[in-house]
C-alpha positions as CSV (number, residue, x, y, z in Angstrom):
1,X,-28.0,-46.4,-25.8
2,X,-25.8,-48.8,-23.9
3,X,-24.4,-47.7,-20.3
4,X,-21.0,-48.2,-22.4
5,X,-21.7,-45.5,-24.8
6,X,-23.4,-43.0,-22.2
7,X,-19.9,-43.2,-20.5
8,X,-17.6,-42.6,-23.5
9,X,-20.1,-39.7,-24.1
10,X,-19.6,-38.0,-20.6
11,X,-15.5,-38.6,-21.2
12,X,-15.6,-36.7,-24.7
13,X,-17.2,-34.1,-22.9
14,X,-14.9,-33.9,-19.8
15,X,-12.1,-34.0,-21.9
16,X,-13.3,-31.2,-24.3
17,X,-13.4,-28.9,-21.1
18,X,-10.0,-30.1,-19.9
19,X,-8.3,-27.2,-22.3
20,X,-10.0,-24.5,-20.7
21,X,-8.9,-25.2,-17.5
22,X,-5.3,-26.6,-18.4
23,X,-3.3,-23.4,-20.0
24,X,0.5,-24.0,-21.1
25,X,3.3,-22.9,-18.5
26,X,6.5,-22.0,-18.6
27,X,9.7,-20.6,-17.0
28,X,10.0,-17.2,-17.1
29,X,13.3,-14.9,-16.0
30,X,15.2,-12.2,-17.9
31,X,19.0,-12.5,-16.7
32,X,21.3,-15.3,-15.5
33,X,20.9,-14.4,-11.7
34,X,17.0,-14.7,-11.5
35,X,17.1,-17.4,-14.6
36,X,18.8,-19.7,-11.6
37,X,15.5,-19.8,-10.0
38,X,12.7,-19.1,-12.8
39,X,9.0,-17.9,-11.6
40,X,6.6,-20.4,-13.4
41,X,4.0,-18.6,-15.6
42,X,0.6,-19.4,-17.0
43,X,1.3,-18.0,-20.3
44,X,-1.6,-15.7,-21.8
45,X,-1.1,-12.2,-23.9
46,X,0.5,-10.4,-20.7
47,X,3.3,-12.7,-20.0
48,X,3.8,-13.0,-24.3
49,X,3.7,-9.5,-24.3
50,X,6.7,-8.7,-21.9
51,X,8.7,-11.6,-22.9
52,X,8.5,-10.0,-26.4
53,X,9.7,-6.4,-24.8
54,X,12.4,-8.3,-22.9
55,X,13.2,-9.5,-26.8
56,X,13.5,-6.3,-28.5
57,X,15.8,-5.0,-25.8
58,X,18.6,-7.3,-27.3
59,X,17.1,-8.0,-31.1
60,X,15.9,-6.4,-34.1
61,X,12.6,-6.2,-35.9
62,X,10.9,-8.0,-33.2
63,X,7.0,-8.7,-34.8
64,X,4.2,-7.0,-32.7
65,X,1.7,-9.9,-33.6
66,X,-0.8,-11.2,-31.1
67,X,-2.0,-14.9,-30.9
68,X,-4.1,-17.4,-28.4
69,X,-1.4,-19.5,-29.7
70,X,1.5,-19.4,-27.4
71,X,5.3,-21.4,-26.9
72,X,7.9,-21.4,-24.7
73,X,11.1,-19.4,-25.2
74,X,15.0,-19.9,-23.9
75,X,17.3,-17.7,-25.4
76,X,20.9,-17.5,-24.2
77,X,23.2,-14.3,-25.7
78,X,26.5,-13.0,-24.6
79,X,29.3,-10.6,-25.3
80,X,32.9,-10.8,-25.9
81,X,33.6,-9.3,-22.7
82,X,31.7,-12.0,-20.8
83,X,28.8,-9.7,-20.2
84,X,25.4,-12.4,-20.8
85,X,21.9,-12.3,-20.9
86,X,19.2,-15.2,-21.0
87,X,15.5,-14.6,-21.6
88,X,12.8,-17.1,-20.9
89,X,9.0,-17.0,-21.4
90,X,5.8,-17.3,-23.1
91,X,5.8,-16.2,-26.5
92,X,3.0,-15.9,-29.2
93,X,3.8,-19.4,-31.8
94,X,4.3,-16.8,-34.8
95,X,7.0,-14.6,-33.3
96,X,9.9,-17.6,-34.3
97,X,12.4,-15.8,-32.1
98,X,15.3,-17.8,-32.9
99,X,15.5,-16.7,-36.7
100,X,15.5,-12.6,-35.0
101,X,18.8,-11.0,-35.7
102,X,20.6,-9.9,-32.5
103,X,20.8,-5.9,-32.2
104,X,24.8,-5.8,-32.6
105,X,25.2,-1.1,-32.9
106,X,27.5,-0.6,-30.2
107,X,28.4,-4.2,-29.1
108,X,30.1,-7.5,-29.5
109,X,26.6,-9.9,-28.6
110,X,26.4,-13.3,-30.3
111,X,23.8,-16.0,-29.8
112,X,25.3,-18.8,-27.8
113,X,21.5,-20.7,-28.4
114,X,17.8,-20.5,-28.8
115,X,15.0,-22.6,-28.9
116,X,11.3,-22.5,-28.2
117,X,8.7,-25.6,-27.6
118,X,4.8,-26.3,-26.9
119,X,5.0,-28.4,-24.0
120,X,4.5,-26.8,-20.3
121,X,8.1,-26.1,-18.7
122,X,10.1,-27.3,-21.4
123,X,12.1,-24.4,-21.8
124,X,14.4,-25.7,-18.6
125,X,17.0,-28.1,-18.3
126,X,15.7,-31.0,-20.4
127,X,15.9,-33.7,-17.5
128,X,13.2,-31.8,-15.5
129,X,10.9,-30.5,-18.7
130,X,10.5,-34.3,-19.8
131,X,10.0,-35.6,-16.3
132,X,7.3,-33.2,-15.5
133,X,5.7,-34.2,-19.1
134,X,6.0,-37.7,-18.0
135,X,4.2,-37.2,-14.8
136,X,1.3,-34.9,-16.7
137,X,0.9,-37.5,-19.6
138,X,0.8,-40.5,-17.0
139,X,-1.9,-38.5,-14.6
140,X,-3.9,-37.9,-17.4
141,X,-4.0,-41.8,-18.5
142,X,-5.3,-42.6,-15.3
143,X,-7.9,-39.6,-14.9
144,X,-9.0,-40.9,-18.3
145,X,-9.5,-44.2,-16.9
146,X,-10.8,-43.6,-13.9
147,X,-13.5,-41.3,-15.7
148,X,-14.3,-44.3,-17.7
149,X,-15.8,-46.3,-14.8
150,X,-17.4,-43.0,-12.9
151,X,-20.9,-42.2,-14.0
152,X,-21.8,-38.6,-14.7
153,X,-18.2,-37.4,-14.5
């Protein structure tokens, strides 16, 4: 086998192990005043697991699934008096929190937006979720390259 071949070989096989050690993040909080300053969490069945509590606080049939698969989560929701609540976290990639229906007996809540996403961080203000991304994707490139030309990785 050529020295070029042995190389590639030893990258496929850093890179295979990169997943293991890489798991996704996101911002996690559970009302405006802490969502100012979101702790960052590695998400894994725990953090999916409370962020779904946190969801069936405020909406209805809520699924009690469990994946390895996991996504980020901002939801905003607020009442006709003012009153608002925003949720962020790790959620499991089936629960497709945005389509829930909010849990209205006894209040005035509406949705005032939702979404989820796969990347690490990007349920934040978009400018600093797609500059993190940036950086990762860039570091990466040049890890990948620098493995290229380092023998046993």
């Amino acid at each position: 086998m050529s020295q070029k071949i042995i190389y590639l070989l030893q990258l496929l096989i850093c890179l295979v192990g990169v997943p293991t050690v890489f798991t996704k993040e996101c911002y996690q909080c559970n009302n405006p005043a802490n969502c100012v300053s979101p702790s960052v969490i590695q998400c894994d069945q725990s953090a999916a697991n409370r962020t779904r509590d946190e969801l069936k606080l405020y909406f209805l049939n809520v699924p009690d699934i469990v994946s390895s698969n996991y996504m980020c989560l901002r939801t905003n929701s607020t009442q006709s008096n003012g009153i608002s609540t925003e949720i962020r976290g790790c959620i499991y990639d089936e629960t497709k929190a945005c389509n829930l229906t909010l849990n209205t007996a006894g209040s005035y809540w509406s949705r005032s937006n939702c979404f989820y996403c796969s990347t690490n961080l990007c349920n934040s203000a978009p400018n600093i979720a797609g500059y993190r991304s940036s950086v990762a994707i860039i570091a990466l490139s040049v890890a990948s390259l620098l493995l290229t030309n380092v023998p046993g990785c």
